[in-house]
N, C-alpha and C positions, 0 to 999 in steps of 0.2 A: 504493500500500500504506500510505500515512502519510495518507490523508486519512481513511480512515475512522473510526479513533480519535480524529480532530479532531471530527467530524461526530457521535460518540457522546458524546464529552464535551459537545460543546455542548447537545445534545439532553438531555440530565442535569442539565444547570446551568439550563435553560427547565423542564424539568418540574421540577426544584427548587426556585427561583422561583415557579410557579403553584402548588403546593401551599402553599409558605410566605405565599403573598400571597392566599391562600384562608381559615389561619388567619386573619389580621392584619386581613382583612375582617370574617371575624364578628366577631373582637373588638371591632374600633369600634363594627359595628352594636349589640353588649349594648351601649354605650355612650351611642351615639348617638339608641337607641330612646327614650331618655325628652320632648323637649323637646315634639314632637306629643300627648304622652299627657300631661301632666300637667292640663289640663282637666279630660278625663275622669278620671282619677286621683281628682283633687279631689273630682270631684263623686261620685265612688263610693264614696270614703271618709268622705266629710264631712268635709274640711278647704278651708283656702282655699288661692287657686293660689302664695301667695310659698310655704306648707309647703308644698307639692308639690314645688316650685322646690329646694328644700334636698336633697331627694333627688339630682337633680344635685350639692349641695356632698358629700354624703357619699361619692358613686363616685366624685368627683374628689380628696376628700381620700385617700381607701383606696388610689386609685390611686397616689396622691404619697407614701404611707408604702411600697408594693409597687415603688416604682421604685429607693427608695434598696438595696433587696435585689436584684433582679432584673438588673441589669446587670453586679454584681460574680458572684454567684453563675454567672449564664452564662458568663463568660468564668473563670470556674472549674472548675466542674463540668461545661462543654458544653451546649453550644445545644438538642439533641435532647432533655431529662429537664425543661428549663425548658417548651417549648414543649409536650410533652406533660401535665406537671403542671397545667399552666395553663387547656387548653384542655377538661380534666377537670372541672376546679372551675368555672370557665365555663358549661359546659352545664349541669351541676346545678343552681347557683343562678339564671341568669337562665330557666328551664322553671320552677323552684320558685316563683319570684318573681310567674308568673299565678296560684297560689293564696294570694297572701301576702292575710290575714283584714284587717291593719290595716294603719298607715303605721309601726307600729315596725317589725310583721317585714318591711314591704318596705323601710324602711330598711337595716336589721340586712345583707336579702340584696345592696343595692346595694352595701352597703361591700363584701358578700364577692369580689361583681362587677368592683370596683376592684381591689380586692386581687389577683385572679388577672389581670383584663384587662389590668396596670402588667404582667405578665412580658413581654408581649409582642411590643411594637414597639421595644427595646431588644433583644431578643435577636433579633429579625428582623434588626437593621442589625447588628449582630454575626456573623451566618450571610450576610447578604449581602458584606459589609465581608472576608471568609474566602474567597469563592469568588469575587469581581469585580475586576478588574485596577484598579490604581489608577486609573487614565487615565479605566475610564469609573463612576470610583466615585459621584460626584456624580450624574448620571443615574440610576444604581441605587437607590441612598436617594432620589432626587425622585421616581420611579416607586413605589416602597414607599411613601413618606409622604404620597403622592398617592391612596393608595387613602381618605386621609381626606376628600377631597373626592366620590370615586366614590360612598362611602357615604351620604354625604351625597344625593347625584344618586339612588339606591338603595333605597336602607333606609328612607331617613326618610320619602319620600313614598308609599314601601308602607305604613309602618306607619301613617300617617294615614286611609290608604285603609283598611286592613283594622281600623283601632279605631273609623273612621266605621262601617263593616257588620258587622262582629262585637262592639265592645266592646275593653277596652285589653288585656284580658287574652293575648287570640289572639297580639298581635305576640310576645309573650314565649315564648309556645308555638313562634312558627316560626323563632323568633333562636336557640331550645333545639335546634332540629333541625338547623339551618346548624352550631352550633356542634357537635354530634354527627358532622356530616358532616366538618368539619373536622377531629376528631380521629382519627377514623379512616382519613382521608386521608395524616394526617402521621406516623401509626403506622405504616401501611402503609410509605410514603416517603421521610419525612425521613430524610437519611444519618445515618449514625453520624459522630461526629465524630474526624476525623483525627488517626490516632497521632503526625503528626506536627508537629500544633500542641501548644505548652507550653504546658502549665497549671499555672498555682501557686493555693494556696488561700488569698486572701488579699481582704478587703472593704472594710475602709475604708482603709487602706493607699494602696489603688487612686484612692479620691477625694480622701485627704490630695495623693496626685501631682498629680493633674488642679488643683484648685483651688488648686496652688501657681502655676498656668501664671495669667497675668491672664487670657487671655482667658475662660476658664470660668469665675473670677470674675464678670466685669460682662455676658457673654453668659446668665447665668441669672437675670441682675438684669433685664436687655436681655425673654429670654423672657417672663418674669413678668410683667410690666408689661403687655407687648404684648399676650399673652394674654386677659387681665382684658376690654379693651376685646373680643376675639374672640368669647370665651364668654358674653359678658355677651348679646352681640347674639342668638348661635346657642341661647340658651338659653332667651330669653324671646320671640325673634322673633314666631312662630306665635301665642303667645298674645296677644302687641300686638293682632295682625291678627283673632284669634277676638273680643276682648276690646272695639277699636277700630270696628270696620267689621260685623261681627254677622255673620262666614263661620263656616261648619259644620269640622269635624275634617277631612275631608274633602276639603273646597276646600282647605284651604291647602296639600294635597299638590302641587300646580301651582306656587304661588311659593317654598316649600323647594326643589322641583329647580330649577326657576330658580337660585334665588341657588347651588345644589348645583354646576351648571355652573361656575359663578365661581370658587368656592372650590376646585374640581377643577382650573379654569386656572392658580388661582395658587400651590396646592403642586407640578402637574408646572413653572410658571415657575420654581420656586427651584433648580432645575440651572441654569438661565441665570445665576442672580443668585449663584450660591454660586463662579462662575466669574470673575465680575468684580473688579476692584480695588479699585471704587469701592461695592461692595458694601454695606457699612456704610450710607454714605450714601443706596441703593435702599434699604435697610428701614428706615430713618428716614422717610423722606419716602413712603411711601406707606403706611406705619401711621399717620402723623397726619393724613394725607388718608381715610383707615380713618376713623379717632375721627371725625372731622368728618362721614363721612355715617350712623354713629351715631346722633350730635349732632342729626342734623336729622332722622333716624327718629323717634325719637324725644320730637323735642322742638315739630315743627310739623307737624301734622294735614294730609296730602295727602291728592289721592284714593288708593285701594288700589294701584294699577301705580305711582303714584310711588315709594311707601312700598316697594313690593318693589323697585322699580331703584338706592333708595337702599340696602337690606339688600344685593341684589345687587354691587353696585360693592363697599360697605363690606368688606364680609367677603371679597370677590374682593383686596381690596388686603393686608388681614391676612390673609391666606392664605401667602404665600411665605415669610415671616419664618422660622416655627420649622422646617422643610424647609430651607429652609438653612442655618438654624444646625447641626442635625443633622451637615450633609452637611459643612459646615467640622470640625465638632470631630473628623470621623474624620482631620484633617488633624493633628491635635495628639494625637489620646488613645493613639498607638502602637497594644501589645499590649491596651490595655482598652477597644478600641471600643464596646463595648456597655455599658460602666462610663460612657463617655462620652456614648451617646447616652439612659441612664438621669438625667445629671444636666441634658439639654437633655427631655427626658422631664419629668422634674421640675419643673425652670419650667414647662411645659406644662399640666401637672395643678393646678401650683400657681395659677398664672392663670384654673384652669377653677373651683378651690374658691372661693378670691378672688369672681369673677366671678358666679357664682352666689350667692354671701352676701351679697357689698356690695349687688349688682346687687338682690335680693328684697329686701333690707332698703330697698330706695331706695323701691320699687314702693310698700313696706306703707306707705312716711311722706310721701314727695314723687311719687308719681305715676309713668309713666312718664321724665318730662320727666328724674328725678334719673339713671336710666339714661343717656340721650345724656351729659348732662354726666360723668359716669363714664365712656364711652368717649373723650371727647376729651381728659380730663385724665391718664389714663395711657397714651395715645399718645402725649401731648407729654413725659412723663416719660421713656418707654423710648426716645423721639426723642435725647434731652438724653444719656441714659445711653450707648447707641450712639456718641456723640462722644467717650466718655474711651475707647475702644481702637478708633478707626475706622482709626486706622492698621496697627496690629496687624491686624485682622480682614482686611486686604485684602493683605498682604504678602506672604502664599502662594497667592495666586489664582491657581490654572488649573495650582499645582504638587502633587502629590501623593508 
């Protein structure tokens, strides 16, 4: 008589789960739809590929201004009004965004893109972080922030396929539909949230607490840095390879899911890693081993399969870093987890604006070559930065 109530809650808390990890997907994808299209972009518009490229800095920066709101206000107001607001504004602008005439208004709609797409995956680890037992919290945020690499595996080599046969416009049309399916899924689903969590109304308050703690200090010094080298690679990759070797939109849907697998392994990897003690020291040392196959993307002319085994590995090794810092700071943020994983969010975003500006501005004046050297010089940075709290960062490994 007591097992079936086990068996319905569980069954609750899975369909819970896959509806919220359904939003959190299309989200990326508006996100992640740009880096295969911006050739095309270019060449539709008549501009060249580093403006193109800025469009990236714009949804990353909108994002990073929608993060500093979106983590307090969810653990404010409730998970439920965030995720549905969001996923509102989402679908309209990234559908809008295939008739945008020039690269203002498709700017203009990418920030609105950021702006709604930043509620997101802060208030997903907030809703998760609410319904998963401590013990297997780490695993729950690795599977969540792992869907950044599914997307990747996903989305991006669809959308290269379908702006190779349709045009760039189409993929914006069918991320508009995903995101339509979403909201109506999480309308439908998403719980109401629990009379019996507290909620105060309070915003910065929230990050005055956290940022008094060190480690949220230098872990979003840590994010940023690391990031820059990540985004820098995921953002320009494709176009190396269009731009380098003379492959169609098309073809490079084959080496984006490649490297897509990689970076899929190593955000579910940061459950392992956000478990260890020595912690700190696994994301040092393999974000500067990151930079370095950057560095040699790059910076020396292989054949084609080398060039993707190097983006592969690279981005596979900077892939676990922000997934575990995430999955740490629910170990510190108490009642503001999603306050928390907004200012690991933050670095995130901020790494991807960083990374897309420095990164195009490097393109327009030194070549690609200035890019590697940009990923290996702030991997060695957030390597250096990780040492002033590696102690800290590892002293509640595997306790919750």
């Amino acid at each position: 008589m007591h097992r079936a109530p086990a068996r319905a809650n569980e069954l609750n808390k899975g369909w819970f789960f896959s509806v919220l990890a359904l939003a959190v997907f299309a989200a990326l994808s508006a996100v992640f739809i740009l880096p295969p299209l911006l050739e095309e972009i270019a060449s539709d518009l008549d501009i060249s590929v580093p403006v193109a490229g800025q469009l990236a800095t714009a949804t990353a920066a909108a994002w990073a201004v929608s993060l500093l709101l979106a983590g307090p206000l969810s653990d404010s107001v409730g998970r439920r009004p965030v995720v549905l607001a969001g996923l509102t504004v989402l679908a309209v602008s990234v559908t809008a965004s295939a008739f945008a005439p020039n690269i203002e208004t498709l700017l203009a709609l990418r920030m609105l893109t950021g702006l709604a797409g930043g509620t997101m995956p802060p208030t997903a680890v907030g809703a998760v972080s609410d319904v998963i037992s401590p013990a297997r919290r780490a695993q729950a945020v690795g599977v969540l922030l792992g869907l950044n690499g599914l997307t990747l595996l996903i989305t991006v080599p669809l959308v290269a396929v379908l702006a190779g046969w349709l045009g760039w416009q189409v993929p914006f049309l069918a991320i508009g539909a995903l995101l339509a399916v979403g909201l109506v899924a999480n309308f439908i689903w998403f719980p109401r949230d629990s009379a019996q969590r507290i909620r105060s109304w309070r915003f910065f308050s929230r990050y005055r607490m956290l940022l008094s703690l060190r480690f949220f200090r230098v872990a979003v010094a840590v994010g940023t840095t690391q990031r820059i080298a990540y985004w820098a690679i995921v953002t320009f990759f494709a176009v190396y390879l269009i731009k380098t070797y003379g492959v169609s939109v098309g073809f490079v849907a084959l080496p984006l899911a490649i490297t897509a697998i990689a970076q899929m392994g190593g955000s579910y990897a940061a459950a392992f890693v956000a478990q260890q003690r020595r912690r700190g020291i696994i994301i040092a040392v393999t974000s500067v081993a990151g930079g370095v196959c950057g560095l040699l993307l790059f910076t020396v002319e292989f054949n084609i399969w080398m060039a993707v085994a190097l983006a592969t590995v690279g981005t596979g090794l900077l892939s676990p870093a922000m997934p575990a810092l995430v999955a740490v700071s629910t170990e510190y943020s108490g009642e503001s987890k999603a306050t928390g994983a907004s200012l690991m969010g933050l670095s995130n975003q901020l790494g991807g604006a960083l990374g897309a500006a420095i990164a195009g501005a490097l393109l327009a004046n030194t070549g690609y070559a200035g890019i590697g050297y940009l990923c290996l010089g702030v991997t060695i940075v957030s390597a250096l930065l990780t040492g002033l709290f590696g102690r800290q960062f590892g002293e509640n490994a595997g306790r919750y």
